[in-house]
ZAMARGU-4260 file (C-alpha; in steps of 0.2 Angstrom, whole numbers, plus 5000, padded with zeros to 4 digits):
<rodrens>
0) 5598/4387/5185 | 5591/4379/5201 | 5605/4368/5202 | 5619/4383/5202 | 5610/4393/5214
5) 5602/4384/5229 | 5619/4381/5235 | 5627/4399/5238 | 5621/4399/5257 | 5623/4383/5264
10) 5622/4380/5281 | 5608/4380/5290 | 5602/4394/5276 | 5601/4389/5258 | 5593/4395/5246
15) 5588/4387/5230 | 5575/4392/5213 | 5560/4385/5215 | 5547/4383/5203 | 5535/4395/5208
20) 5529/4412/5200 | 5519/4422/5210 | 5529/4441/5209 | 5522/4451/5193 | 5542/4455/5189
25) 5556/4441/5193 | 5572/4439/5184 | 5579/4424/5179 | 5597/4420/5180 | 5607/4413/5168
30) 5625/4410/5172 | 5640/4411/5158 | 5649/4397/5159 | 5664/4407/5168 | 5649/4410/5180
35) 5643/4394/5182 | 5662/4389/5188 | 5664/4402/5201 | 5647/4396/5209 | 5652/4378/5207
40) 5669/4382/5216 | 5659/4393/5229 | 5648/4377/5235 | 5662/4365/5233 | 5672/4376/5246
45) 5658/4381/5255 | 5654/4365/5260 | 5671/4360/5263 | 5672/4375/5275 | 5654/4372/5284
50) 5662/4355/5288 | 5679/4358/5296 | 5670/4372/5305 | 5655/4360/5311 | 5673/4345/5315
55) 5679/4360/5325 | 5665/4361/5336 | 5670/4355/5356 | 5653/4353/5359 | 5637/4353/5347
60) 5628/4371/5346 | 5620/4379/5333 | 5631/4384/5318 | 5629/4394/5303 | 5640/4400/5292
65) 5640/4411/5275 | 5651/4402/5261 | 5645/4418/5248 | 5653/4431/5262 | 5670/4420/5268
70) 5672/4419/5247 | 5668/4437/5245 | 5680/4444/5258 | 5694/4433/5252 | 5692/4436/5234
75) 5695/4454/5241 | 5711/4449/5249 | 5714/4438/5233 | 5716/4455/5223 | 5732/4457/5233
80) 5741/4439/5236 | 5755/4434/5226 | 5766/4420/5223 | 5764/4404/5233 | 5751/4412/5244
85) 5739/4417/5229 | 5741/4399/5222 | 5737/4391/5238 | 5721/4402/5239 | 5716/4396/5221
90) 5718/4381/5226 | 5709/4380/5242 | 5694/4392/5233 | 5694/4378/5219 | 5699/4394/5208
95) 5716/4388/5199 | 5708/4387/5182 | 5701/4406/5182 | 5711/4421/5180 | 5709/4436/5191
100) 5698/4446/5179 | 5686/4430/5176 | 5685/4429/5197 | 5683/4447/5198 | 5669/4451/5184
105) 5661/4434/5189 | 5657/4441/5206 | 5649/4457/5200 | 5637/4451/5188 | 5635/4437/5202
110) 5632/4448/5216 | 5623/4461/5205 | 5609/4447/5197 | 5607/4441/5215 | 5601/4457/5224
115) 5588/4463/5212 | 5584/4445/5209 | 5568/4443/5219 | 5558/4459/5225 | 5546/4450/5238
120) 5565/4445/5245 | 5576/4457/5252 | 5594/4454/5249 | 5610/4464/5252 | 5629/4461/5249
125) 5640/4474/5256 | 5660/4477/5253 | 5671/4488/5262 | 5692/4491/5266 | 5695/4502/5280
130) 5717/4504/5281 | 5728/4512/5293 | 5726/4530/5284 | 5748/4534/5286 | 5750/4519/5278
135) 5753/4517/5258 | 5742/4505/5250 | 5745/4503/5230 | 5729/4510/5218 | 5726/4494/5209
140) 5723/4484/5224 | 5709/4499/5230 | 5703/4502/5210 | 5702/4483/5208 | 5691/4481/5223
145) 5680/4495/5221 | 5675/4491/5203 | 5672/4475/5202 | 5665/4472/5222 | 5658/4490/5226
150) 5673/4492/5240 | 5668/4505/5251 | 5686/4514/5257 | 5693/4523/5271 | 5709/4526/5277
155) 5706/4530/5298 | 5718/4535/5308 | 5720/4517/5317 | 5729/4527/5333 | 5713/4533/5338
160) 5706/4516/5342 | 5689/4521/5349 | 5684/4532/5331 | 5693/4516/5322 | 5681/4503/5332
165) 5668/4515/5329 | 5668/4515/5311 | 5672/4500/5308 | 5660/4492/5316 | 5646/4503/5313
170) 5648/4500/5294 | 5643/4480/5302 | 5628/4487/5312 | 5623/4496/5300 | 5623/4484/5284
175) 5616/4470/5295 | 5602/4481/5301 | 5609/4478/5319 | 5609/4459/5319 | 5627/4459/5320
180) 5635/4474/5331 | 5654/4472/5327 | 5668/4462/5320 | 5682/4467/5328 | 5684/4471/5348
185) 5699/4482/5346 | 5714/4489/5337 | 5731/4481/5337 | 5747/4490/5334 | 5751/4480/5319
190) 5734/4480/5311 | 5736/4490/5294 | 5719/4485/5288 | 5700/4475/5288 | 5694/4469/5273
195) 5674/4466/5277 | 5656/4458/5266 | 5639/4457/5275 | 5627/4449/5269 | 5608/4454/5272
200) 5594/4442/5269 | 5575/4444/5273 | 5561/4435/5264 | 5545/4430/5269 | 5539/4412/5268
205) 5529/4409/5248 | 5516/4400/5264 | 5519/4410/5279 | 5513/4401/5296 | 5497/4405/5304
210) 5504/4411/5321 | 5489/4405/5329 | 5495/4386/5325 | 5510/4387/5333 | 5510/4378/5350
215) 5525/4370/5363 | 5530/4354/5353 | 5543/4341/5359 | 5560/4341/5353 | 5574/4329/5358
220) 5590/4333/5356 | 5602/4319/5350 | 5606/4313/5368 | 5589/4308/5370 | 5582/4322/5380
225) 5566/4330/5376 | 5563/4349/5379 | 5546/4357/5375 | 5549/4373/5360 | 5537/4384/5349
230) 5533/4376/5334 | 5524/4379/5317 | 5513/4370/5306 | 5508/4373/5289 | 5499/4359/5276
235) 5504/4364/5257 | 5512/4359/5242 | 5530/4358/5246 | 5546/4351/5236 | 5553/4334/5245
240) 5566/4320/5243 | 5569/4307/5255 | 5580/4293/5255 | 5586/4280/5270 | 5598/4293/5281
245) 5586/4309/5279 | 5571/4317/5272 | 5572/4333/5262 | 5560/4347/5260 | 5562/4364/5252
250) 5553/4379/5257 | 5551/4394/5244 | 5552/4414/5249 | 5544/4426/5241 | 5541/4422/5223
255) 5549/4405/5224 | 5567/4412/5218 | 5575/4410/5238 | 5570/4394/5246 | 5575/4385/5264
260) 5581/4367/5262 | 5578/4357/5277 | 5589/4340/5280 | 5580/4331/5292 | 5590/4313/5298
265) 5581/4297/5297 | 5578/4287/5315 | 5595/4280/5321 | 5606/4294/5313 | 5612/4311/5317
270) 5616/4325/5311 | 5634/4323/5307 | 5628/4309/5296 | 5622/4321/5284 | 5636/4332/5284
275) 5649/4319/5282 | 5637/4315/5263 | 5636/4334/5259 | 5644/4338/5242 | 5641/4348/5230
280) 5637/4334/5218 | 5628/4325/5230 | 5615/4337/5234 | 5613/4343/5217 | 5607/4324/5215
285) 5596/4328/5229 | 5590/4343/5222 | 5584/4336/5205 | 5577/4322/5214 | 5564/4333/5221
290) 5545/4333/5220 | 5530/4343/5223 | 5520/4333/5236 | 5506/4337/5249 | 5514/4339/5266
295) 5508/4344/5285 | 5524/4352/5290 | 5530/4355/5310 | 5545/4366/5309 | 5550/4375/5326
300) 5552/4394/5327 | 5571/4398/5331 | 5584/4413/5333 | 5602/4410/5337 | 5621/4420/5332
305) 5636/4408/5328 | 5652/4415/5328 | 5669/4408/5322 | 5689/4411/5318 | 5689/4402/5301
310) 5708/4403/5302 | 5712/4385/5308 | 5699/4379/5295 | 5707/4388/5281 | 5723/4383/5285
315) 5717/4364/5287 | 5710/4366/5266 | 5727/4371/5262 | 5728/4391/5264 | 5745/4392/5276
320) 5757/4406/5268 | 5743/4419/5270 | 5744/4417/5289 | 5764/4414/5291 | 5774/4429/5295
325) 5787/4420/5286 | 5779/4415/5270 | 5765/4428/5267 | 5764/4437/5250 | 5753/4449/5249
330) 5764/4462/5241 | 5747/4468/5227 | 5743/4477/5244 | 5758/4487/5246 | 5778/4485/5246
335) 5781/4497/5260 | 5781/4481/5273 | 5780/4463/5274 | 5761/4459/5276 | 5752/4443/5284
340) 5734/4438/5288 | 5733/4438/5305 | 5711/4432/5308 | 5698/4428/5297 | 5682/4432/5306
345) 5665/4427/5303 | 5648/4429/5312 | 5632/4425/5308 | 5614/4427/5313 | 5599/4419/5309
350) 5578/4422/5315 | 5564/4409/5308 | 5548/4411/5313 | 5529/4411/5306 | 5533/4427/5293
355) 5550/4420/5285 | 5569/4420/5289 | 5579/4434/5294 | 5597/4431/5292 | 5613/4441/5291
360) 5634/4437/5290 | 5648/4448/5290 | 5666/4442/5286 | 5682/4453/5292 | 5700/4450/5286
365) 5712/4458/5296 | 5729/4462/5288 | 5745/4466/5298 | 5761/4472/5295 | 5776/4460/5299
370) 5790/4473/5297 | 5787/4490/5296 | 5791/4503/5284 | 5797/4523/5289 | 5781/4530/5286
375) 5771/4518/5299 | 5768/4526/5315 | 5774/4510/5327 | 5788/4506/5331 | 5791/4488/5339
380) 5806/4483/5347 | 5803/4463/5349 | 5821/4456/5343 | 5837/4457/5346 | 5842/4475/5342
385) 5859/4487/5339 | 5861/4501/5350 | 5874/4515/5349 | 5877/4531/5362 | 5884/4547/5354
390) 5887/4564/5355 | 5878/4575/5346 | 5889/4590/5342 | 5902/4580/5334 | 5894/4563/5332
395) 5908/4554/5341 | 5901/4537/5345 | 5904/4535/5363 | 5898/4518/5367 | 5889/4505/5354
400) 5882/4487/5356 | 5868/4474/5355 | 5853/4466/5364 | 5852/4448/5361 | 5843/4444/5377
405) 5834/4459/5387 | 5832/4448/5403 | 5850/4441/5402 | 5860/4452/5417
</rodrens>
């Protein structure tokens, strides 16, 4: 079980079984073996993810991403794809051997085991579809996603921008707990909906720090300069590994169900080195290599957001149609207009100190209409066109024509 589960938040945040007991009441999960895939495929794309966005980076910063939201949020939008676009999301989400109803009711016993899981560990995983309220999306998309992923839906009337902003991204406040204020910075004409997860994670350490043992430590950064940061330290028991490019240590939450793993590089290698050797076989290795071993422990305190488009990463594992005005199929939404992907969205936060982690991520999918249908309340003139002049009384047409080029005289 430890194995299946230490993965689903890789990042800097992972979280992993742990062998400790200390709750009075903590469930133990199980997985079916149609489980078991979707969490295999989870951390296989997760990690896949983590490292194109980590590639992507222009210079290095703190990164943290959420492969559990990113999965969730296009699981969502996966209840609507079709053709050449769904396949392509199957196979970028390593999904291509599950049908839509093992995906589906493998995320809700999933997501469901997870929250009640631990009750020293507070854990929440939010859904939600807000759509352009004058525009028709089909019942099966909505029913599917509300059943199985606990959708909340709205239909908003996406002409008043402020009240759409408002809503929208007070649903992300608010399931966050204000660590992440918003998603989405405004309204654009074409937007017909925002598929959204959040994820909300607060556990307290199995050890917590003693506060009055944190001091100003050195820490030097990878081009060999040295800064002075608050840092903890703690001597216990604590699961380790190490081998000749890093060190591993877990650290447990609450009764041991949630736990940190830390991959410290060895002298002579940096971080990237460990990234490029994260897979999800690999650190399941790791994982069962671990053992319970005395250890003083320095760990500095830290709070940072990361924020990303994911859409040049996904693209780069193989989703392109979704994206492509052209080639998108996303007619299980609705048939009243050509629909696209136009951003994936993801921030994060994360806050370490002596008590535990707090740590939050929110995922939005925006979708957008490519050509419009009667009952959609824009109306975009941005190709050539056919224009006529009549007269009303007897409909004579007095002059008719076309507009290839607008700024040709």
């Amino acid at each position: 079980m430890k194995r299946y589960f230490t993965l689903l938040f890789f990042g800097i945040l992972l979280f992993a079984c742990s062998n400790k007991t200390e709750a009075p009441i903590v469930s133990n999960l199980t997985p079916t073996e149609k489980s078991a895939k979707i969490i295999a495929a989870d951390n296989r794309f997760g990690i896949e993810i983590f490292q194109k966005v980590n590639a992507s980076l222009a210079v290095p910063q703190n990164t943290m991403i959420s492969p559990l939201s990113i999965s969730l949020a296009l699981a969502m939008a996966f209840n609507g794809a079709a053709g050449n676009t769904k396949t392509q999301m199957e196979d970028m989400l390593h999904k291509a051997n599950l049908t839509a109803d093992d995906i589906n009711q493998s995320y809700k016993d999933l997501v469901s085991s997870l929250v009640s899981h631990d009750p020293l560990v507070e854990l929440s995983i939010s859904n939600a579809i807000f759509y352009r309220n004058s525009f028709h999306i089909k019942d099966n998309f909505i029913t599917t996603n509300q059943n199985y992923y606990q959708a909340e839906v709205s239909g908003l009337d996406f002409s008043n921008t402020t009240e759409t902003l408002n809503t929208v991204n007070g649903w992300v406040n608010t399931q966050t707990k204000g660590k992440i204020d918003k998603i989405i910075d405004k309204v654009n004409p074409e937007d017909i909906m925002y598929l959204l997860n959040a994820i909300y994670f607060n556990g307290q350490w199995t050890y917590s720090f003693n506060t009055q043992d944190t001091s100003d430590q050195n820490f030097t950064k990878e081009d060999n300069t040295a800064i002075q940061v608050p840092t903890m330290s703690i001597e216990n028991p604590f699961n380790y590994y190490s081998q000749t490019d890093f060190q591993l240590l877990e650290m447990p939450y609450g009764s041991g169900k949630y736990s940190m793993l830390i991959f410290l590089p060895a002298s002579g290698k940096k971080v990237d080195d460990v990234i490029s050797q994260l897979t999800s076989d690999n650190i399941i290795n790791w994982i069962s290599k671990l053992t319970e071993q005395k250890k003083k422990v320095y760990l500095p305190k830290f709070e940072f957001k990361f924020d990303a488009s994911l859409v040049d990463e996904l693209k780069a594992l193989g989703m392109t149609d979704a994206f492509d005005y052209a080639k998108a199929n996303l007619s299980g939404i609705s048939d009243d207009a050509k629909l696209a992907i136009s951003e994936v969205k993801h921030k994060t936060y994360i806050k370490v100190d002596e008590r535990g982690t707090e740590a939050a991520a929110v995922t939005g999918i925006t979708i957008i209409a490519t050509a419009i249908g009667p009952d959609f309340n824009t109306f975009r003139v941005d190709h050539p066109f056919v224009f006529a002049i009549r007269e009303q009384d007897t409909n004579a047409i007095l002059f008719i024509g076309k507009v290839m080029d607008p700024s040709q005289m």
